[in-house]
N, C-alpha and C positions, 0 to 999 in steps of 0.2 A: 836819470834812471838810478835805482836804490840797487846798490849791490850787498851781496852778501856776505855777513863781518864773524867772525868766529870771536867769541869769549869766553871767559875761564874754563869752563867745562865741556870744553871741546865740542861743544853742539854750535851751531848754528843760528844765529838770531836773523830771519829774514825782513825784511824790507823795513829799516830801520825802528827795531824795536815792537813789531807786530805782536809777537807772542805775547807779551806784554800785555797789548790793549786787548788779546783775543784771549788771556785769562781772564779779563777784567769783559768781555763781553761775554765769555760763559755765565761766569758767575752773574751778569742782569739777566739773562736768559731764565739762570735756576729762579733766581728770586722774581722773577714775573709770572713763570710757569707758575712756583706754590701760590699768586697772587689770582692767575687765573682760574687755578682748581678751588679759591676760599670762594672766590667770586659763582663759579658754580655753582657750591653747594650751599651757599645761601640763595642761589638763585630756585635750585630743586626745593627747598622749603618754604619759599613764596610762594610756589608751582602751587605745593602740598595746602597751604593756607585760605590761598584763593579758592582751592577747591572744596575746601572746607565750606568756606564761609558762604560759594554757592549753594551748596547742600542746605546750612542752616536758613539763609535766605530764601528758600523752595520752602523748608516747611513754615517755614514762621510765615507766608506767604499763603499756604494752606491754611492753616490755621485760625489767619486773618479773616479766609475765605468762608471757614466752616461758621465763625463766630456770626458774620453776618447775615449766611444763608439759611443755617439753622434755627435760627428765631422766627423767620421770617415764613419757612415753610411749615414750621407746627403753628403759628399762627393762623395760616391759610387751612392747615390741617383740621383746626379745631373751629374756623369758621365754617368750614362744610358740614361738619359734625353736628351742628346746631340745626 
């Protein structure tokens, strides 16, 4: 069992030298934390992208649509016409 040792400054260092590793385990804490909010917000602008690019791929998709149908039905237009 780890007892607990007093040094220089009159405080307390419990269970041989903890403080120590649990400054040192704050500090990966901070630096994961800022790693998981980078990680976020590049994730929120993929989000943003994808739904972009569905958008564009809807119309370029329309569009595909119109080019084929619309030839096709004024053809048909103008053979009745006749």
């Amino acid at each position: 069992m780890a007892t607990k040792r007093k040094i220089k400054n009159n405080t307390e260092d419990s269970q041989d030298g903890w403080s120590d590793w649990g400054n040192h385990v704050l500090a990966e804490l901070v630096r994961l934390n800022k790693n998981f909010e980078s990680i976020q917000e590049t994730n929120a602008k993929m989000k943003i992208e994808i739904a972009m690019l569905n958008v564009k791929s809807g119309v370029y998709g329309a569009i595909g649509a119109a080019v084929t149908i619309l030839p096709t039905l004024f053809y048909f237009w103008m053979k009745q016409g006749s």
